[in-house]
C-alpha positions as CSV (number, residue, x, y, z in Angstrom):
1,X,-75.0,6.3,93.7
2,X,-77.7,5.7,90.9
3,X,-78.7,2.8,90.3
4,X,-77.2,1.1,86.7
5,X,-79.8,-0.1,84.1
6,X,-79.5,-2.7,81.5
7,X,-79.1,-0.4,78.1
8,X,-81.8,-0.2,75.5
9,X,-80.8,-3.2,73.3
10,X,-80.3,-2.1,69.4
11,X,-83.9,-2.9,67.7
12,X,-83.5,-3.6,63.5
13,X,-86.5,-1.2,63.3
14,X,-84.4,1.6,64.5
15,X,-81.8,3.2,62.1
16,X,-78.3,3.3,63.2
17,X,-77.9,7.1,64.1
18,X,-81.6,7.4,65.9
19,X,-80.1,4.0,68.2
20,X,-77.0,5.7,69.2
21,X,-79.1,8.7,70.3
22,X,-81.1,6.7,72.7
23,X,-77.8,5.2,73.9
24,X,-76.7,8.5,74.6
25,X,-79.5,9.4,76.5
26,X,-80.2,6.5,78.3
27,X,-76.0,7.0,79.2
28,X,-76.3,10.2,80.2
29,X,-79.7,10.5,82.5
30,X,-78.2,7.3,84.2
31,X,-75.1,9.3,85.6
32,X,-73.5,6.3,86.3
33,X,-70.7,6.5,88.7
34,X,-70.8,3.2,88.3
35,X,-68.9,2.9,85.2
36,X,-65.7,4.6,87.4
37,X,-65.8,2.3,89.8
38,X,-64.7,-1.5,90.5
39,X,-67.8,-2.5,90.3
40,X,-67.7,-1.8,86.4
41,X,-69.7,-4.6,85.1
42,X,-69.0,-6.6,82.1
43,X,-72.1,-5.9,80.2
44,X,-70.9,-2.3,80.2
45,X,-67.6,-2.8,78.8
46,X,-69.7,-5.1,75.8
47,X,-72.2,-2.5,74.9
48,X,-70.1,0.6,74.8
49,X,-67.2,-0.9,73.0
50,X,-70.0,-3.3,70.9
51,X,-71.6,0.4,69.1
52,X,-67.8,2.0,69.4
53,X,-68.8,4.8,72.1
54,X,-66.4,5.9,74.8
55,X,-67.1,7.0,78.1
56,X,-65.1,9.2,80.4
57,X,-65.6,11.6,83.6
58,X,-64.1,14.7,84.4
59,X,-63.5,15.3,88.3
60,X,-63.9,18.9,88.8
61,X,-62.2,19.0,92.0
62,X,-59.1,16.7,91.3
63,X,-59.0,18.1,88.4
64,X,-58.6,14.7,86.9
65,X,-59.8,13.1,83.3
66,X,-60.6,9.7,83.4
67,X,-61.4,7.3,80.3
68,X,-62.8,3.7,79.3
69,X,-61.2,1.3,76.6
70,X,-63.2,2.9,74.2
71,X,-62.3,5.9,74.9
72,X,-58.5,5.0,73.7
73,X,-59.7,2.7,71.2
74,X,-61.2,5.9,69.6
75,X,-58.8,7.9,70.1
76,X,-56.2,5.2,68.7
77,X,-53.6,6.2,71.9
78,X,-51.8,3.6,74.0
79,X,-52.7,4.4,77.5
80,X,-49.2,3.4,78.2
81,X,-47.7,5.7,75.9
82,X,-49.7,9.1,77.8
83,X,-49.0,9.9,81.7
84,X,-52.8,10.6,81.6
85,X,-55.8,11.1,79.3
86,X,-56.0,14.4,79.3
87,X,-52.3,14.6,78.0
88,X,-53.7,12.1,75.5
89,X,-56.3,14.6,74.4
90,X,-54.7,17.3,74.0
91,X,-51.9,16.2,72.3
92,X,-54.4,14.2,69.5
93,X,-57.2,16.3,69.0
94,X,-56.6,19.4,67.0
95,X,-55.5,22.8,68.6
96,X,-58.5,25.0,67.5
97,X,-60.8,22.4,68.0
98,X,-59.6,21.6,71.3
99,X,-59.3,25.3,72.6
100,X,-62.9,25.6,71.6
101,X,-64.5,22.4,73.0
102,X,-62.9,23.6,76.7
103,X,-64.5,26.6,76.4
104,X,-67.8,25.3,75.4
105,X,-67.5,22.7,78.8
106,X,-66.1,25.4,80.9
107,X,-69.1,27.5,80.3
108,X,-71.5,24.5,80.5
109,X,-69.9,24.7,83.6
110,X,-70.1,28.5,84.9
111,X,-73.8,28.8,83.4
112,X,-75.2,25.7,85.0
113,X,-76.2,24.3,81.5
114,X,-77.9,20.8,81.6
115,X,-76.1,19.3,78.8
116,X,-74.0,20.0,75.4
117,X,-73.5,18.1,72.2
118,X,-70.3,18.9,70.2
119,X,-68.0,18.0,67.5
120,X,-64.4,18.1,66.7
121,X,-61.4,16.6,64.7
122,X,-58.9,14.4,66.0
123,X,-55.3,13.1,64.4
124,X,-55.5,9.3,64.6
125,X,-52.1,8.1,64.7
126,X,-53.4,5.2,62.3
127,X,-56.2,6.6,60.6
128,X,-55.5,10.6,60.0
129,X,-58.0,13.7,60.7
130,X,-61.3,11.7,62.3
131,X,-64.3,13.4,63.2
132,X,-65.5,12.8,66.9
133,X,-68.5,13.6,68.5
134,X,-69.0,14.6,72.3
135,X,-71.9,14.5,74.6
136,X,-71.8,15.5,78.1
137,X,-73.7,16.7,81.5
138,X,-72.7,18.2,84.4
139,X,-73.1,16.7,87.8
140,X,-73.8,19.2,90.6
141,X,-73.5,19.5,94.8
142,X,-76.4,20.8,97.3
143,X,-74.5,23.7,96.7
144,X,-74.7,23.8,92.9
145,X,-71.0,23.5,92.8
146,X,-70.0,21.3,89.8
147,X,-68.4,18.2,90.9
148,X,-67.8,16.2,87.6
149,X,-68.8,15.8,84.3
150,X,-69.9,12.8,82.4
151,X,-69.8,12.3,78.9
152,X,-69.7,9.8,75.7
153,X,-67.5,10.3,72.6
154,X,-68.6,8.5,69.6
155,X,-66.3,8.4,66.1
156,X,-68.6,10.0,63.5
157,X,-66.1,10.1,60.7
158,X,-68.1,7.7,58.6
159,X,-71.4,9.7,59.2
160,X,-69.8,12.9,58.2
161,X,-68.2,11.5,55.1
162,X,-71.6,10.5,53.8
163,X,-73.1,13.5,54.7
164,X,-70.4,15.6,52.9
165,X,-71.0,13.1,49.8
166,X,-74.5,13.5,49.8
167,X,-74.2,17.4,49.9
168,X,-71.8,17.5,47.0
169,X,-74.2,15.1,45.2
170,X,-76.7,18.0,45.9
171,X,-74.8,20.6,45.6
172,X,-73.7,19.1,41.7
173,X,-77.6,17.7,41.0
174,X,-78.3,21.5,41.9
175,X,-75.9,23.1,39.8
176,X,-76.5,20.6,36.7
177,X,-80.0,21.2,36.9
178,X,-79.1,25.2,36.7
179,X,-77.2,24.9,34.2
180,X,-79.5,22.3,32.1
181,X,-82.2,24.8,33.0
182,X,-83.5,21.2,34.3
183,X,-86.1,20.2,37.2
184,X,-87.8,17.7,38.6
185,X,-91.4,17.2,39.9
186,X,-93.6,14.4,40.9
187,X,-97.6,14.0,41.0
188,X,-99.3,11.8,43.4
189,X,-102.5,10.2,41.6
190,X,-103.9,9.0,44.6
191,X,-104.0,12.3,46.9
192,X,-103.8,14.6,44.1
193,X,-100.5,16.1,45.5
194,X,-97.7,18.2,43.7
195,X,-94.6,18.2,44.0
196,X,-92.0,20.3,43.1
197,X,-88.1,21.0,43.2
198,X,-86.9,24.3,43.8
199,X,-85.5,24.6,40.2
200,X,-89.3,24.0,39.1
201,X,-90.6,26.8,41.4
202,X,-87.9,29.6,39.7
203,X,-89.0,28.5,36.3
204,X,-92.9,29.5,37.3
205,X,-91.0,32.7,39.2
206,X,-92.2,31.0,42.6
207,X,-90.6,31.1,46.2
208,X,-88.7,27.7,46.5
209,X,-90.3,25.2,48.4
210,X,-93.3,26.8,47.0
211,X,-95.7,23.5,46.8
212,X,-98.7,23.9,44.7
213,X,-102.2,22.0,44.1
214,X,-102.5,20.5,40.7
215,X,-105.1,22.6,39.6
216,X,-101.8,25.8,40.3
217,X,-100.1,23.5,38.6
218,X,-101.9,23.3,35.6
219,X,-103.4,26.7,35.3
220,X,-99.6,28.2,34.5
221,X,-99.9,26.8,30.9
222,X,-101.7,28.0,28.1
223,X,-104.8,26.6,26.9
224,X,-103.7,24.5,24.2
225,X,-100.8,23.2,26.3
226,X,-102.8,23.0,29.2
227,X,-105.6,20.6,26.9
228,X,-102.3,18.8,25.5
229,X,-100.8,18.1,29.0
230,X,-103.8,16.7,30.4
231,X,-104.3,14.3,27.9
232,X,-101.0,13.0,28.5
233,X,-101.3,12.6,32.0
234,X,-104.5,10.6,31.2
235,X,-103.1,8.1,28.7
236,X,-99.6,7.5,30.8
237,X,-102.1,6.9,33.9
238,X,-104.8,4.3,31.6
239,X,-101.5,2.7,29.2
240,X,-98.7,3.0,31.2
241,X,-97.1,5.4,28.6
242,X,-93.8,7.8,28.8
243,X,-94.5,11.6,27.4
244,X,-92.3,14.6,25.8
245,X,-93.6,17.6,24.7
246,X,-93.0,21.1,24.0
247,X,-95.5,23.5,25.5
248,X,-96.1,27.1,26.7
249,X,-96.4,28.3,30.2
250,X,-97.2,31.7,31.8
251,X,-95.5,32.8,34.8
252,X,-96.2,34.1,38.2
253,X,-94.8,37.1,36.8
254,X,-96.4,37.0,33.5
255,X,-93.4,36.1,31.6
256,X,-94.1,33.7,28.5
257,X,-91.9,30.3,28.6
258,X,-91.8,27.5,26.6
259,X,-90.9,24.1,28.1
260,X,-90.0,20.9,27.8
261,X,-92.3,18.5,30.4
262,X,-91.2,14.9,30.3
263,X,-93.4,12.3,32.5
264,X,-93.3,8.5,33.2
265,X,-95.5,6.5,35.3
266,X,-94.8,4.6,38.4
267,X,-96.6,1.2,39.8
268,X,-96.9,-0.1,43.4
269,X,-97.9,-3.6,41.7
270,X,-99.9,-3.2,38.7
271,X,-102.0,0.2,39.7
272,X,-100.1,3.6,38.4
273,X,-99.7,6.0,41.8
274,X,-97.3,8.4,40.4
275,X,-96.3,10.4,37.8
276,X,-92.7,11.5,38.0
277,X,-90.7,13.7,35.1
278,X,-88.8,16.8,34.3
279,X,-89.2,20.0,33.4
280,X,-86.7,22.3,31.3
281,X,-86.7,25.5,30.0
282,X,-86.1,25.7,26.3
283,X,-87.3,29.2,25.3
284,X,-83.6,30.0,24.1
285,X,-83.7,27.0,21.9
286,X,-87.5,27.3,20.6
287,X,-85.8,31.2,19.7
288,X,-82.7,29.6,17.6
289,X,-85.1,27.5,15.9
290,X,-87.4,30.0,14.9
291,X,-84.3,32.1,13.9
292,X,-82.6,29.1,11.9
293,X,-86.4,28.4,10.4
294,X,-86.7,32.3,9.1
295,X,-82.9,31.9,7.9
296,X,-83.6,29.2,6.1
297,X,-86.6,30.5,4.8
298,X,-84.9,34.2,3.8
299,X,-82.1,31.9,2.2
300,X,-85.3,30.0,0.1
301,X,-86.6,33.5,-0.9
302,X,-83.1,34.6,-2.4
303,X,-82.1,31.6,-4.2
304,X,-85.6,31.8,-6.0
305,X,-85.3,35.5,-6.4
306,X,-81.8,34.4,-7.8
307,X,-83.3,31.9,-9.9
308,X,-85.4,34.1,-11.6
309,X,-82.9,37.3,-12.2
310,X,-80.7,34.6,-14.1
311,X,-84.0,33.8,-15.8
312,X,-84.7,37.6,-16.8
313,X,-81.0,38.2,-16.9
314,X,-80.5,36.2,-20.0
315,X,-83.4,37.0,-22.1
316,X,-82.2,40.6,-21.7
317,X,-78.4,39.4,-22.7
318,X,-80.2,37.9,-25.5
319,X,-82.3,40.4,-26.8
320,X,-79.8,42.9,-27.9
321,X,-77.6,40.5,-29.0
322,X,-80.1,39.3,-31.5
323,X,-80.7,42.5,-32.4
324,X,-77.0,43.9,-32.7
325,X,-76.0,40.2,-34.6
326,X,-79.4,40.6,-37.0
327,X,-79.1,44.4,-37.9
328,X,-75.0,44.3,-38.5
329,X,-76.1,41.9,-41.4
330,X,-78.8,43.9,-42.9
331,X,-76.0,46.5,-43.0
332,X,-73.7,44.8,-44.7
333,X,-76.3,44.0,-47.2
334,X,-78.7,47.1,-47.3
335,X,-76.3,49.9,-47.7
336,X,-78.7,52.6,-48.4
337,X,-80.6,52.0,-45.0
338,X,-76.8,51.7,-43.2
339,X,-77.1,54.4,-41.1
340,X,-80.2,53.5,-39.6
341,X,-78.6,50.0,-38.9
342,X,-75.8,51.4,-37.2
343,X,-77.9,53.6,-34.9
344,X,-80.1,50.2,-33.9
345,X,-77.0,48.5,-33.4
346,X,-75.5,51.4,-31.2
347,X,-79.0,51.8,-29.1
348,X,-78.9,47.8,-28.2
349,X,-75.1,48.0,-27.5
350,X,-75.9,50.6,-25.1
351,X,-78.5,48.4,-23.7
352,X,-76.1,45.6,-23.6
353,X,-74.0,47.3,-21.5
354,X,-76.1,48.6,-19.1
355,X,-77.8,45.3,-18.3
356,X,-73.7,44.0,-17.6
357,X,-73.3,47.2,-15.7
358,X,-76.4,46.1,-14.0
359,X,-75.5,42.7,-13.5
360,X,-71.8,43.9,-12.3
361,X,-73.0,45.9,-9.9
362,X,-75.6,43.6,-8.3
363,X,-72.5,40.7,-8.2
364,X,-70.6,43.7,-6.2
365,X,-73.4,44.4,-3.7
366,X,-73.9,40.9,-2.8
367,X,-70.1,40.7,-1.7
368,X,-70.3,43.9,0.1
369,X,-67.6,45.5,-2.6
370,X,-70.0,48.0,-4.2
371,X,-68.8,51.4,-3.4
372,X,-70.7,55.1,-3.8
373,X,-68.3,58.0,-5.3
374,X,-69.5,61.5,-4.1
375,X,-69.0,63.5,-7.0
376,X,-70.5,67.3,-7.8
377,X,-73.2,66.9,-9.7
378,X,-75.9,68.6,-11.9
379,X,-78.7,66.9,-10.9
380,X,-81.1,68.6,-13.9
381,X,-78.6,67.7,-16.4
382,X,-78.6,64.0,-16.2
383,X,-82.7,64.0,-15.8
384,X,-83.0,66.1,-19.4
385,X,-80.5,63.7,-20.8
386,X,-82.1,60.7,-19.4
387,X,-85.6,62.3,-20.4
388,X,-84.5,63.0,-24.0
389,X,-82.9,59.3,-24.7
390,X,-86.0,57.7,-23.5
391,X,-88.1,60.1,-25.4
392,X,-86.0,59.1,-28.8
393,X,-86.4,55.5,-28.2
394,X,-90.2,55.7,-27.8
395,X,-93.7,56.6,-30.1
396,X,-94.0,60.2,-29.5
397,X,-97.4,59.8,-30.8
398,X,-98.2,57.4,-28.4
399,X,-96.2,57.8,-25.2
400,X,-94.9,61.0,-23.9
401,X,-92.4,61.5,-21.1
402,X,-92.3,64.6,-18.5
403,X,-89.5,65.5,-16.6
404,X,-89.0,67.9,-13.7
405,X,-87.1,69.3,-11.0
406,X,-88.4,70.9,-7.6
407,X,-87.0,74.2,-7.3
408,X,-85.7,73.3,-4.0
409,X,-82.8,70.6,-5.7
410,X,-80.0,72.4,-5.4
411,X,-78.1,73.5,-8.9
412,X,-74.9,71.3,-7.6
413,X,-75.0,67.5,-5.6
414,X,-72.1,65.6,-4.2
415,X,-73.4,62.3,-5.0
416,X,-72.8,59.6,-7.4
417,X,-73.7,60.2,-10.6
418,X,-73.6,56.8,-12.1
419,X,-75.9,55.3,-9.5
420,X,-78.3,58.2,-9.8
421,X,-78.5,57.5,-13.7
422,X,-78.8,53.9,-12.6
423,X,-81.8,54.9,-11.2
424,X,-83.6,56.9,-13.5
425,X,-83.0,54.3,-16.3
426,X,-84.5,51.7,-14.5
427,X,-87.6,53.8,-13.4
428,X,-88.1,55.0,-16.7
429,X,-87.0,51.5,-18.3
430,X,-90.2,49.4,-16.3
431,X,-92.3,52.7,-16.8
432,X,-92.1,52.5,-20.6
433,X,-92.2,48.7,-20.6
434,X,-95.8,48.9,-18.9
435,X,-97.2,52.1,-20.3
436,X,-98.2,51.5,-24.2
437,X,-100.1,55.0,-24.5
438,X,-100.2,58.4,-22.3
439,X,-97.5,60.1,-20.3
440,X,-94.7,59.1,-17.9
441,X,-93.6,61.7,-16.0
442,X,-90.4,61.9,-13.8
443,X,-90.4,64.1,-10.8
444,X,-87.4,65.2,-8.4
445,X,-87.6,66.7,-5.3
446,X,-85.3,67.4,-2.4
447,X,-86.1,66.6,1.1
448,X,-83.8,68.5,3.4
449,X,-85.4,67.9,6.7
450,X,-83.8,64.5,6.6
451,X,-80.8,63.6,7.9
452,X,-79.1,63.2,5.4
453,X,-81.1,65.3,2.9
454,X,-82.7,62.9,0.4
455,X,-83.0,63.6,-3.3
């Protein structure tokens, strides 16, 4: 029979889970037939049930179970209650875990496996599902015939709770930072070290766990970030000093990114030995700026441009009304001249009436109302008519106006006839406002290669 040694005693240096693994071992390489026997010793009974472990041995050729206090403490069974503890287990632990955990010792068994360390659920009668951990070796004959195993069982529920909390909490951190486009990183100022999270390394269109020098680390932005980011660094390390900026970086993959890097310092004492911060990616953000900024800046434009049509627009209301107002009073009072009152009057009307026309239409384009007819047209009528009224309103002697039409314009357009004279006015309109002398000439062509065909 082995001899029994006193148990590592639990040092405050060593963390909880790392003691109960030396426990374990130290159980386990004991094989202490001892603790079956009645010789148990009290010490025994202290330090299993003190740290919660159970112990129990299973006689391969009784084919018996047999359990410590612990063991039903764990398992929160009445030993009374159970003709044995191998009815107890299999009644409380659950079916699929407890299939597979027989398999796994039957084949320590058959393979001649040193050890295994399992892990399956139980149904506390008090405390519902628990999680339980198992750890067991295999004693063997001369004949390498297994003649019992030992093991401990330890209730890990605790242990896996936390660990399942953590994960979600990295699991959420993870997703939050994806959908932030958020990440963290950290610089050592003493060694010079980089770190990053994997969130940082896909933003630079890196491997994860990709861990760069600084001098990497730096090199991704552009110059004028680059020169902006290391002064930063510099002051927060001398002044103690938080930073935000925007700046630009260039990818592993070329791509251009603008971020968002925020930094604080951090002190052992009074020296600075870290920098710590995020980074987040706010290309999509910097792009509905710039989109707002060029709105805003289009919307500038067309309230001046506004602004000055109402400007323009009401010196030409004005102007033939003056004239129509001033010449229907020389007519009533100048009756041999009347005629050539009337025809003054009719030419400014006309003028009146286009600039409304104008002014109608441009009020119907700007609420999308403004509508084209398709109409068959002679195109060479309405330039000779256009031709000849702007010819009658000018100095012959002075100005002269041309007019002609490619031989290719077809005798008959479907278009819209209004808008077409719409146009030819206001061509010839600006041309004789800024010619004074020589020849406007107006010249029509049809493109047919288009598509549509442009006139």
């Amino acid at each position: 029979m082995p001899e029994c040694h006193d148990p590592p005693h639990q040092n405050k240096g060593i963390a909880s889970g790392s003691w109960r693994k030396h426990f374990a071992r130290w159980w386990l390489a004991a094989r202490t037939e001892c603790l079956f026997s009645r010789r148990r010793t009290t010490w025994l009974d202290r330090a299993t049930r003190g740290v919660g472990i159970g112990v129990w041995q299973w006689d391969v050729r009784e084919q018996r179970l047999i359990w410590d206090d612990a063991m039903w403490e764990i398992y929160g069974a009445d030993p009374t209650s159970y003709a044995s503890p191998r009815e107890a287990w299999w009644s409380i632990v659950l079916p699929d875990d407890a299939m597979r955990v027989n398999q796994e010792e039957r084949a320590l068994m058959e393979c001649g496996l040193g050890e295994i360390s399992t892990m399956f659920r139980i149904n506390h009668p008090l405390a519902g599902i628990r999680y339980v951990s198992s750890r067991c070796t295999v004693e063997y004959d001369q004949q390498q015939s297994p003649i019992r195993v030992i093991g401990i069982n330890d209730d890990i529920t605790e242990r896996v709770v936390e660990q399942r909390e953590r994960e979600q909490q990295r699991v959420l951190a993870d997703h939050t930072a994806r959908l932030a486009k958020v990440a963290g990183w950290h610089l050592n100022l003493m060694t010079k070290e980089v770190s990053w999270t994997d969130g940082v390394c896909r933003l630079h269109d890196l491997e994860p766990g990709h861990t760069p020098s600084l001098e990497e680390a730096i090199a991704f932005y552009e110059p004028a970030s680059r020169a902006k980011l290391e002064r930063s660094i510099e002051r927060s390390q001398e002044q103690g000093t938080p930073f935000d900026l925007e700046l630009e970086i260039i990818t592993a993959r070329r791509r251009q990114v603008w971020v968002r890097v925020m930094g604080e310092p951090l002190y052992e004492g009074d020296v600075c030995t870290a920098l710590v911060g995020a980074i987040q990616d706010i290309s999509e953000q910097r792009a509905v700026r710039e989109q707002l900024r060029e709105a805003t800046q289009a919307a500038e434009t067309a309230n001046e441009a506004k602004t000055s049509f109402l400007a323009n627009i009401s010196h030409e209301l004005r102007t033939p009304l003056t004239s129509i107002i001033g010449f229907a009073g020389l007519a009533r009072e100048d009756v041999e001249n009347v005629r050539q009152h009337l025809d003054t009057i009719h030419r400014n009307g006309e003028h009146l009436l286009a600039v409304i026309n104008d002014l109608l239409d441009l009020s119907k384009a700007d609420a999308g109302m403004l509508q084209l007819e398709r109409v068959v047209t002679d195109v060479r009528e309405i330039v000779r008519d256009m031709r000849d009224q702007y010819q009658l309103r000018t100095d012959t002697d002075r100005l002269a106006i041309e007019a002609s039409v490619a031989h290719n314009v077809p005798d008959q357009l479907n278009i819209d006839p209004t808008r077409f004279r719409q146009i030819l006015h206001n061509l010839l309109n600006n041309a004789v406002k800024f010619t004074d002398e020589g020849r406007v000439d107006v010249n029509v062509a049809f493109d047919s290669r288009r598509q549509p065909p442009t006139l």
